[in-house]
VMD Tcl script that draws the C-alpha trace (Angstrom):
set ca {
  {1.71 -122.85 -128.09}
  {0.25 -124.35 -125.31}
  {-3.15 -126.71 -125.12}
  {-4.87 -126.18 -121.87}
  {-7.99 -128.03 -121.03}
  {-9.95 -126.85 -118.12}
  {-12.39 -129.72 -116.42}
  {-13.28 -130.56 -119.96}
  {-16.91 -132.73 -119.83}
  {-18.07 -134.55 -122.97}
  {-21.50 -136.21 -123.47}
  {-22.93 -138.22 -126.96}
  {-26.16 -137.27 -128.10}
  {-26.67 -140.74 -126.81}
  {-25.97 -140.17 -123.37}
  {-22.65 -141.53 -122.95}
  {-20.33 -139.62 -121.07}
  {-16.92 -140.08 -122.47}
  {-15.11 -137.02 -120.53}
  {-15.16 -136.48 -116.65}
  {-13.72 -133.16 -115.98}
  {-10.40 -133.79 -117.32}
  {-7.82 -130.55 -116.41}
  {-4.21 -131.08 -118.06}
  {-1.80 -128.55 -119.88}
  {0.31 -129.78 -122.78}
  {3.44 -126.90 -123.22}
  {4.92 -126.03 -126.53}
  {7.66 -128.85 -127.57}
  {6.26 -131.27 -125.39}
  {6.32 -134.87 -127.00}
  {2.87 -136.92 -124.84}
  {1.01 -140.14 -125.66}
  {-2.30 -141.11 -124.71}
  {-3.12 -144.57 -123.57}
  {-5.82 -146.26 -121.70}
  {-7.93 -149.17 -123.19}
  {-10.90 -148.60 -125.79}
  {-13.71 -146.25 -124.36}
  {-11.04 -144.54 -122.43}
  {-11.78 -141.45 -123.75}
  {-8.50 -141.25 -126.02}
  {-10.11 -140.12 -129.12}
  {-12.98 -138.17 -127.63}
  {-10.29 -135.90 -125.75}
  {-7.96 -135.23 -128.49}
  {-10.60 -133.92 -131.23}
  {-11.51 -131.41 -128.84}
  {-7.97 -129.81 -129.93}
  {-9.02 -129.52 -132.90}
  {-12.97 -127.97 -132.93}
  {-13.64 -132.12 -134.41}
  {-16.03 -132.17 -130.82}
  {-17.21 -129.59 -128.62}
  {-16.94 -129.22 -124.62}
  {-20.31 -130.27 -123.32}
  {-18.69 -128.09 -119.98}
  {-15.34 -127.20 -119.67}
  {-12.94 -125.49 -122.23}
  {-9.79 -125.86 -124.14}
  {-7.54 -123.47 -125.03}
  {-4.85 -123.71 -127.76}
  {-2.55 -120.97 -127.61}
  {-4.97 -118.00 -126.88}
  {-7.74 -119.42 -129.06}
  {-10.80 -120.85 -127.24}
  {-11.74 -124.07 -129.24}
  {-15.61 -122.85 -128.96}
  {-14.83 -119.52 -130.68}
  {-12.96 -120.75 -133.86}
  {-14.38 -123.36 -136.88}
  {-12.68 -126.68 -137.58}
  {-10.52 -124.88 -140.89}
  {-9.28 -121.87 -138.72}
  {-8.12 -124.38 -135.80}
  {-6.31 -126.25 -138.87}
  {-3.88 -123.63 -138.80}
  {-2.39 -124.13 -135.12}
  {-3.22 -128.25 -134.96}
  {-2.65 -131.28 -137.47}
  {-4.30 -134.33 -137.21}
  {-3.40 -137.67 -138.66}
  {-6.26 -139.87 -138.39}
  {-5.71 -143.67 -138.01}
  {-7.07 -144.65 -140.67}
  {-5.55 -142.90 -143.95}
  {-8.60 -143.67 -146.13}
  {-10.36 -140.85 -143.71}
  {-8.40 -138.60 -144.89}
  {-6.87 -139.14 -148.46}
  {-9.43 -137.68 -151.79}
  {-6.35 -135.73 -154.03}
  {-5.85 -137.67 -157.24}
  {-2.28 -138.05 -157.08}
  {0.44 -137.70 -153.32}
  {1.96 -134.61 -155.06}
  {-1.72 -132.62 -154.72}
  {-2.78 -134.50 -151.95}
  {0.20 -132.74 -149.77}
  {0.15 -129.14 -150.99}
  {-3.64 -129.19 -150.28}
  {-3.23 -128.49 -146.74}
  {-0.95 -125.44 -147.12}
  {-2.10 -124.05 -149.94}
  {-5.63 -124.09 -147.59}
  {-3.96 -122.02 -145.18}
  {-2.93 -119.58 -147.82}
  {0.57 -119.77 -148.11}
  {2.54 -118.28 -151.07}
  {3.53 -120.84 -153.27}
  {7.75 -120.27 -152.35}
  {6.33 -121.05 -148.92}
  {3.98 -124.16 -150.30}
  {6.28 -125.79 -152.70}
  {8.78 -125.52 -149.89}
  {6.71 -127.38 -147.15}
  {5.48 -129.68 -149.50}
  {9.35 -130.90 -150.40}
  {10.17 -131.04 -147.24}
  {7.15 -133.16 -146.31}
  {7.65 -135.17 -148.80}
  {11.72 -135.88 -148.27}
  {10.82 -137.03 -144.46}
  {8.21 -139.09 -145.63}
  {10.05 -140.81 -148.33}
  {7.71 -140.29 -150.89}
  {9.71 -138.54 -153.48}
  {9.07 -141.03 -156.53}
  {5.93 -141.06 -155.58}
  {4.08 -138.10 -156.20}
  {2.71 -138.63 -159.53}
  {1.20 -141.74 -157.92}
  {-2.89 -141.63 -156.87}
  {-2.90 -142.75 -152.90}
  {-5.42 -145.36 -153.62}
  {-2.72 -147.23 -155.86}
  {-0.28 -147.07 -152.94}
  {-0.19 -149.88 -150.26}
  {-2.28 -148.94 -146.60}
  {1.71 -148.31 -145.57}
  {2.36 -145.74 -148.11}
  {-1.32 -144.44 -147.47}
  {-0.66 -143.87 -143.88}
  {2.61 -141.72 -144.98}
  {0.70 -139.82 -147.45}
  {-1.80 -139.27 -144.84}
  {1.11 -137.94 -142.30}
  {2.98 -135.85 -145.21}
  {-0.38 -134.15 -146.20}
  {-0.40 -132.99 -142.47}
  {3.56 -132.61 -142.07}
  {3.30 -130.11 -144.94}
  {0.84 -127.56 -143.37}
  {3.74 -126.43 -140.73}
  {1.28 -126.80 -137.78}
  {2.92 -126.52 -134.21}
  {0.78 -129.15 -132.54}
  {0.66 -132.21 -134.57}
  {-1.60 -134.99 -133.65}
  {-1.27 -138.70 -134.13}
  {-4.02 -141.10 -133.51}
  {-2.80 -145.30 -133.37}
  {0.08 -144.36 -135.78}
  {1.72 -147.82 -135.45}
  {-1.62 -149.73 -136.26}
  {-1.33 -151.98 -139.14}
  {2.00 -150.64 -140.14}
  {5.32 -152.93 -140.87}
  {8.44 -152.65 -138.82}
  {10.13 -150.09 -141.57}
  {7.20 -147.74 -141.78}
  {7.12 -147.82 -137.83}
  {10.77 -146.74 -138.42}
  {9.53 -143.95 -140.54}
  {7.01 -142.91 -138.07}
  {9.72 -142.52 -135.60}
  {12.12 -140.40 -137.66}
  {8.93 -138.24 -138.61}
  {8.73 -137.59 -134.90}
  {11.83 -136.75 -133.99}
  {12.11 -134.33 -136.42}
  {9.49 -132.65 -135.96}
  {11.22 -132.91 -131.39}
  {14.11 -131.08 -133.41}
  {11.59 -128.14 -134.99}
  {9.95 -127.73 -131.21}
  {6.62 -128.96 -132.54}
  {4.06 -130.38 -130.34}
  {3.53 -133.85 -130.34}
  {0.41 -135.82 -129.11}
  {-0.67 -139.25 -129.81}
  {-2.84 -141.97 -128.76}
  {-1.57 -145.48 -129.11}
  {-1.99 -149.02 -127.68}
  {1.44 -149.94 -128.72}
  {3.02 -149.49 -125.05}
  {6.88 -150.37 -126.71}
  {6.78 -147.41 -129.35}
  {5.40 -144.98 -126.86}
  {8.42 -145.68 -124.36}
  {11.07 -145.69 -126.91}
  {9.40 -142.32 -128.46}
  {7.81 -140.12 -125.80}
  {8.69 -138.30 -122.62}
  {5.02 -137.65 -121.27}
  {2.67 -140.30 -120.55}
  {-1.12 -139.57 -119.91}
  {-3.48 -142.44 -118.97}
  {-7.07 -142.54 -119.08}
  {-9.86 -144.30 -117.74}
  {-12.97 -143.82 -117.81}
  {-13.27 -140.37 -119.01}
  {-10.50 -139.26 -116.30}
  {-6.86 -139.18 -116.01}
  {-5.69 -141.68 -113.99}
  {-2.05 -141.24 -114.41}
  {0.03 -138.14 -115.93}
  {3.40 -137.88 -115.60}
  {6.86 -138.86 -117.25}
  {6.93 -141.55 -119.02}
  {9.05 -143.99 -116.52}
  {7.42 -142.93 -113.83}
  {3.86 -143.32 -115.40}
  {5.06 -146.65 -117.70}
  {6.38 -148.19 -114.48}
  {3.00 -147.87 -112.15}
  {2.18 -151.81 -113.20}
  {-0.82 -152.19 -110.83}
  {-2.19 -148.85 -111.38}
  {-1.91 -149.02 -115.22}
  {-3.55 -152.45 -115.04}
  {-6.81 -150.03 -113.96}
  {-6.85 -149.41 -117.41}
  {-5.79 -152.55 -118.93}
  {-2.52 -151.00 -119.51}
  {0.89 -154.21 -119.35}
  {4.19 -151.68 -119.17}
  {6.56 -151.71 -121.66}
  {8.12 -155.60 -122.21}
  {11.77 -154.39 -121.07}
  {10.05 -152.45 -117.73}
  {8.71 -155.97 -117.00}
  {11.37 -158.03 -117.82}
  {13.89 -155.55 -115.61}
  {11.28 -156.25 -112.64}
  {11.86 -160.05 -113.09}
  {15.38 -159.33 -112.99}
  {15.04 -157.58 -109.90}
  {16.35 -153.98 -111.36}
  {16.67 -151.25 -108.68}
  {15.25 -148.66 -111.20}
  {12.43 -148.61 -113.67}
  {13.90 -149.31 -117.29}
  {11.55 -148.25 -120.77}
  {14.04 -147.94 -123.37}
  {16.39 -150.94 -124.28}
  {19.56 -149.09 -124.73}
  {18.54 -148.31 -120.66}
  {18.13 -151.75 -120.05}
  {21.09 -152.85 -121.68}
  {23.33 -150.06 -119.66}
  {21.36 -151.65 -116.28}
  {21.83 -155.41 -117.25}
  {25.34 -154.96 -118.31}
  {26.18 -153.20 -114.79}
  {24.62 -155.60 -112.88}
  {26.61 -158.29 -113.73}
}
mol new
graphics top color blue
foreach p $ca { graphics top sphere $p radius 0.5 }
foreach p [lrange $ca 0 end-1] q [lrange $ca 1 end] { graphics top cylinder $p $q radius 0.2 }
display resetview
């Protein structure tokens, strides 16, 4: 299902313009971050893929659907969105009801339901969990009740806004096993983050804004390794891309088993 946004313009009742006639296509499978500093327009782009904000000009597509011509809960179906801050999000009185809400919203049998919700739960590690209210739960487990509530509603694009903020170096490892499963099912996903490392490691397409405009789209070493044009947005690239530049590499290194490979070779 593809997302195609056509020189999308967004204004705020207050007169700030936070979109400049962006134009991008996102195709089905495809794994993208976001980046660009704070007032970038991150945010402000992606809840247009969801009917969360409405073109002021432009359009966006998902799939066939124009995002002007369906509500917020019908969009639901085709895109999930994890917010980055789980308290947004979380009202069930225990994980177990918290997760089947979503599907059971979209009206799926309950075979269907109880097996989305089991599988949400399993990648999310929240089995012994379930009887457990998500207020009781630490702001790590939140944020994975948060994700399996979404998980569990099967949508193709999935949406994650700052998922490493705030979140220890094991549930940043859950994060990342969330994703790529989800690679493996040839669901779409987008997120925004700041955290330049975990979108190198995790993500083949990079998109940076600034401004309200897209000042860089492309893969992710070619886009992570633009230093003085990413610096337009007060973007540093990844801390192995720098440290390979110090070290003279002939090619642009993200990932560290990459810059091990290059460092080993050039001795």
């Amino acid at each position: 299902m593809n997302i195609e946004i056509n020189d999308l313009r967004f204004t705020y009742p207050a007169g700030v313009e936070a979109l400049r006639g962006i134009s991008l296509k996102i195709n089905p499978g495809e794994q993208v971050a976001i980046v660009g500093q704070n007032g970038a327009g991150k945010t402000t782009l992606v809840r247009h893929f969801n009917g969360l904000l409405q073109p002021t000009s432009g359009s966006v597509l998902i799939g066939d659907w124009d995002t002007r011509e369906h509500s917020v809960a019908k969009l639901a179906s085709r895109v999930g969105y994890v917010f980055q801050n789980p308290d947004e999000q979380l009202f069930s009185r225990d994980v177990l009801t918290e997760v089947a809400f979503g599907p059971k919203n979209l009206g799926y049998e309950k075979n269907k339901v109880d097996e989305l919700v089991k599988r949400a739960l399993s990648l999310t590690e929240l089995n012994n969990k379930t009887e457990t209210n998500p207020y009781d739960l630490s702001p790590t487990w939140r944020k994975m009740v948060a994700l399996a509530s979404i998980i569990a509603m099967d949508t193709p694009i999935v949406i994650f806004d700052e998922p490493t903020t705030g979140q220890d170096a094991v549930n940043i490892g859950r994060i990342v096993n969330v994703i790529s499963e989800l690679k493996k099912e040839g669901k779409t996903v987008v997120t925004i983050t700041h955290d330049i490392d975990f979108c190198a490691e995790n993500f083949e397409r990079v998109i940076a804004l600034s401004n309200g405009q897209v000042l860089l789209d492309g893969p992710a070493r070619d886009v992570l390794g633009q230093e003085e044009i990413l610096a337009q947005t007060y973007v540093d690239p990844p801390q192995l891309t720098r440290l390979g530049k110090l070290l003279a590499f002939k090619e642009t290194v993200i990932k560290q088993d990459e810059f091990l490979q290059t460092l080993r070779g050039s001795r």
